[in-house]
N, C-alpha and C positions, 0 to 999 in steps of 0.2 A: 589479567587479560579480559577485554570486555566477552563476553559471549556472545557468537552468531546466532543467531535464533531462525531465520528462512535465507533461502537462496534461490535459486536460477530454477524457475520451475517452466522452461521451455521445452522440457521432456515429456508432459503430458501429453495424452492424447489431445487432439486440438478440439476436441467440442468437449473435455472435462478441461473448463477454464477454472483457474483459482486464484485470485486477486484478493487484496485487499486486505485494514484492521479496523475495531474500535472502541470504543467505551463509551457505558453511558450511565446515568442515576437510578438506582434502584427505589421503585416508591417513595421518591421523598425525602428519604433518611438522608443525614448528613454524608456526604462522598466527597474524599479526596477527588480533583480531576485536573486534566491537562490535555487540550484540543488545540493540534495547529495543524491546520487541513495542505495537503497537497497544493502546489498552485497559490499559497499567500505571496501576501504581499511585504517584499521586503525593500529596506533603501540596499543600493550597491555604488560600487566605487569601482570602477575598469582599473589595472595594475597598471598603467599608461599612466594615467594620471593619480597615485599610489607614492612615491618618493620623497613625499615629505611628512606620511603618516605616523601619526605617533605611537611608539608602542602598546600604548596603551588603550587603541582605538574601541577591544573589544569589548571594554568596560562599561557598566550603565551610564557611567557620568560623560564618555565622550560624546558631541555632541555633532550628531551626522547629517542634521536639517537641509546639508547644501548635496548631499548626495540625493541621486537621482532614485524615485520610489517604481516600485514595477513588478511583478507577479513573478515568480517560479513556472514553468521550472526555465531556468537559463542556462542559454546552447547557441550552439553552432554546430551546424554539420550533420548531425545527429540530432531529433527533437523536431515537437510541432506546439502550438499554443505558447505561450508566457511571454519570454524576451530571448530574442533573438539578438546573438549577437557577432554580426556580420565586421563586424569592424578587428576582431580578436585574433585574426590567424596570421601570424606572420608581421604581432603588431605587439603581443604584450600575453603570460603563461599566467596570470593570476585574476582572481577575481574576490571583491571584498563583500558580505553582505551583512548585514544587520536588522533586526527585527525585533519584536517582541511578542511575549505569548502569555496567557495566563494563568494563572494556579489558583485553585480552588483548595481551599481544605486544605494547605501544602503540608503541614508535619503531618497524614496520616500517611502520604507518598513513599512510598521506599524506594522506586523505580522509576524507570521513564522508557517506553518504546520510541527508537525512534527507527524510521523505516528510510532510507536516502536509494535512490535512483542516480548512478555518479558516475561522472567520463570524467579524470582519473583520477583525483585524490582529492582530497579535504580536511582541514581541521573544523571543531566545532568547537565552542563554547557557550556554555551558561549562567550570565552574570561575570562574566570576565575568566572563569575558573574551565580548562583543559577540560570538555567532558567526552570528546570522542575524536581520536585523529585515524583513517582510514589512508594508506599510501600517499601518506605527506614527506616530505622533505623535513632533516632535524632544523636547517635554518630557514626560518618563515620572512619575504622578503616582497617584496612586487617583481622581481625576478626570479622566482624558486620556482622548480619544475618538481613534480611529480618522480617519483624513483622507477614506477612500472606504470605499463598501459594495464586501463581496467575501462571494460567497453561498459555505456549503460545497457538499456532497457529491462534490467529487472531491478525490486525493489529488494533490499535486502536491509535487514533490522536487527538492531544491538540494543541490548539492555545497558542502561545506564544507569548505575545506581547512584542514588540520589542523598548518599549521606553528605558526602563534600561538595556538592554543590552550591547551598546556601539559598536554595529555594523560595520565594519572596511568597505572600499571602499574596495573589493579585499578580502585576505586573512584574515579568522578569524578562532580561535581554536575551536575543540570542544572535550570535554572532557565528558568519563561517567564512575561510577561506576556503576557497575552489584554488586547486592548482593543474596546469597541463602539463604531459609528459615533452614536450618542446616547441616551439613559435609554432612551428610550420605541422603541426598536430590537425588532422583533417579534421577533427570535432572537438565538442566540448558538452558534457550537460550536469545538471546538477537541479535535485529538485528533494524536498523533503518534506515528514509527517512526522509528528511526533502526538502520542497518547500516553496517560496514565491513570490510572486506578488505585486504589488504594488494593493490597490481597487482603480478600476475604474468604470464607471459609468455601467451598463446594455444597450445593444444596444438595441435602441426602435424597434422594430418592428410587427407591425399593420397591415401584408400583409397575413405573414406566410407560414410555407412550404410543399409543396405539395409531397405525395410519390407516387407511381404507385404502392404499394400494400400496400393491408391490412394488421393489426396483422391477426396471427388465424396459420390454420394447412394445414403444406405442404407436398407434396410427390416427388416433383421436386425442386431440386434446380433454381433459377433465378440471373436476374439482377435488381436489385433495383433503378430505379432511383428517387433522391430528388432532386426538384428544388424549385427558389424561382424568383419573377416577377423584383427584384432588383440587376439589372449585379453588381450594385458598393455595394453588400454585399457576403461575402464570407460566407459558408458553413463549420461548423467545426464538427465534428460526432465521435463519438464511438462506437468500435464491442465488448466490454466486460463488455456493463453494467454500467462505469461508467460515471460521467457527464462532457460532453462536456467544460463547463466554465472551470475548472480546473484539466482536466487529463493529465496526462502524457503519456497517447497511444492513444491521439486524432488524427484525420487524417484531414486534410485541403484542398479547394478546391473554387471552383469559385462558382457561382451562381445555378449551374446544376453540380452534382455529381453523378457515377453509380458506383452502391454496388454487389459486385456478393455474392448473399446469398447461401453458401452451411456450412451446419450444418460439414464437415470437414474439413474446414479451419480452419489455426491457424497465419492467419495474425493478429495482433490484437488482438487475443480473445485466451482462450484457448477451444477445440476440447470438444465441447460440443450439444447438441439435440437442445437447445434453442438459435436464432441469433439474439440477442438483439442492434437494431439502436437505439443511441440517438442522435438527431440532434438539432444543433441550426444554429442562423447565426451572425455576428461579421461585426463591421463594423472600420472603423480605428481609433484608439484611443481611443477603447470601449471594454471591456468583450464582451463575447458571449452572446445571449441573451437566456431566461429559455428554456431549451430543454424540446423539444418532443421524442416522443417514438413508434417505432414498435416494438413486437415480434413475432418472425416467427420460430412454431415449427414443427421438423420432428418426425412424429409417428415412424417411422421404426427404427431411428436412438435412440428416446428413449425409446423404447425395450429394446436395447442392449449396452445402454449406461455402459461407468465405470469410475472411478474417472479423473478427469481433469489434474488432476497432477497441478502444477506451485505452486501458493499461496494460491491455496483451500487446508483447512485441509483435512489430510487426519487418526489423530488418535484421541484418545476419547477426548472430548473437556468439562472441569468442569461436567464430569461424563456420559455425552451427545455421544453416539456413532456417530460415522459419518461414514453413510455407506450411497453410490452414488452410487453405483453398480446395476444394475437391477437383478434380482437373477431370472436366465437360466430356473432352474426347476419350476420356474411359468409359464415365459414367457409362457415355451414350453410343457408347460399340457397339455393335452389332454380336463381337465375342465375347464382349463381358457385360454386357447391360442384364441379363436373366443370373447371372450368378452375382449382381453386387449382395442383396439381401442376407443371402447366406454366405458371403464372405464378411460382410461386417458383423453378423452375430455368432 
């Protein structure tokens, strides 16, 4: 069984947002890798026009040039950006897509993250070969429905291990069908990521890093700085929560780093009350080693906080409202506007 690695993380409080992965080259040195961003671009095929596909469509050698090219993530009903696809409800449950991605260094690879965002099911492959099938149907067809409802808006990630895959140096296909749970299905989405690293060992470090502030509660923005007593380790950090070892909006730096912490910045992070550092340190030819953590929240700013936008949901999630909004008419009572402070801390 493949392994779940994250799930539905709409339970947080809503200004500690947490999004996001990624990988990247250590100094130089040779690295396995594998980069296929959110939002590519892939060719698709509508299950309408699907009934005389050949088995074999998933494969590197079929040849898809006449299918239409178009951005992820693709939806109806649910979903903003990519390809819309207004024509799908109550017309056709399947959807075909095809792309390519690249591999770097491929035999140091053992794995592959990939993260999908999905309204209801999918299969994937890689080079023609089964690498992940998530609430698919056993007969795959341009008429096959999905077995259960699975609503998007969160990303959820499965390790894929990459012995049987067949991994190319360079270019490899990837192929997926989307399936609905029936015609008349009010939405539809599908969007995906996939990363890989080769595993390398954890950089020891036994020193550790030192910041100039505390977690806790701010009313002024600063400058954060993190150091550490070892010039020949670099510093690698995250502003949106996620882990430094393997994100993909990690920021790099030498031995001594400065953070300007203001709760509206959107370098890095999306424009949120809570400014969450995780920091480690990386030494050459080594991951990062386990991060640490400050957060630093602003009272004023989460008052008046409202939804983040970017990859935090923002509609009802398996029945689950998600409302991040501060709602005004409290804030600004008359019986509760002198107590919000000390209720929120």
């Amino acid at each position: 069984m493949i392994p779940k690695i994250a799930a539905n993380r709409s339970s947080f409080r809503p200004f500690l947002l947490v999004f996001g992965v990624l990988f990247f080259l250590l100094n130089g040195q040779l690295q396995g890798q594998i980069q296929f961003a959110e939002g590519s671009v892939f060719s698709y095929l509508k299950g309408k026009d699907a009934a005389a596909l050949p088995g074999n469509w998933m494969f590197p050698e079929y040849n898809v040039s006449a299918w239409t090219k178009a951005p992820a993530p693709f939806w109806y009903g649910d979903g903003t950006g990519g390809t819309q696809l207004g024509d799908m409800q109550n017309t056709y449950s399947t959807l075909y897509l095809k792309g390519t991605f690249t591999a770097t260094h491929a035999s140091m690879l053992k794995k592959i993250s990939a993260a999908v965002n999905f309204d209801d099911g999918f299969t994937l492959w890689i080079n023609g070969i089964e690498a992940l099938s998530i609430n698919s149907p056993e007969t795959k067809n341009a008429q096959s429905l999905a077995p259960n409802n699975h609503e998007s808006g969160n990303w959820e990630t499965y390790v894929l291990p990459t012995a049987d895959l067949l991994l190319n140096e360079g270019t490899n296909t990837l192929a997926v069908q989307v399936f609905n749970t029936s015609l008349s299905s009010s939405d539809l989405h599908f969007n995906l990521r996939l990363n890989a690293v080769p595993d390398l060992p954890e950089t020891p470090d036994t020193l550790g890093l030192t910041f100039s502030h505390t977690s806790g509660f701010y009313e002024e923005t600063f400058l954060l700085r993190i150091t550490h007593p070892n010039a020949n380790l670099s510093i690698v950090y995250t502003l949106d929560g996620s882990n430094p070892q393997d994100s993909q909006t990690s920021f790099k730096g030498g031995n001594t780093v400065s953070i300007p912490v203001n709760p509206l910045s959107t370098n890095g992070r999306s424009r949120t009350p809570g400014f969450i550092v995780r920091a480690s340190v990386q030494e050459s030819g080594f991951k990062p080693a386990k991060p640490v953590s400050r957060s630093f929240i602003f009272l004023e700013q989460v008052k008046t906080q409202t939804s983040p936008g970017g990859s935090w949901p923002s509609s009802n999630i398996n029945g689950q409202v998600i409302d991040n909004d501060m709602d005004p008419t409290i804030v600004n009572s008359p019986t509760y506007k002198n107590l919000m402070d000390q209720s929120l801390t």
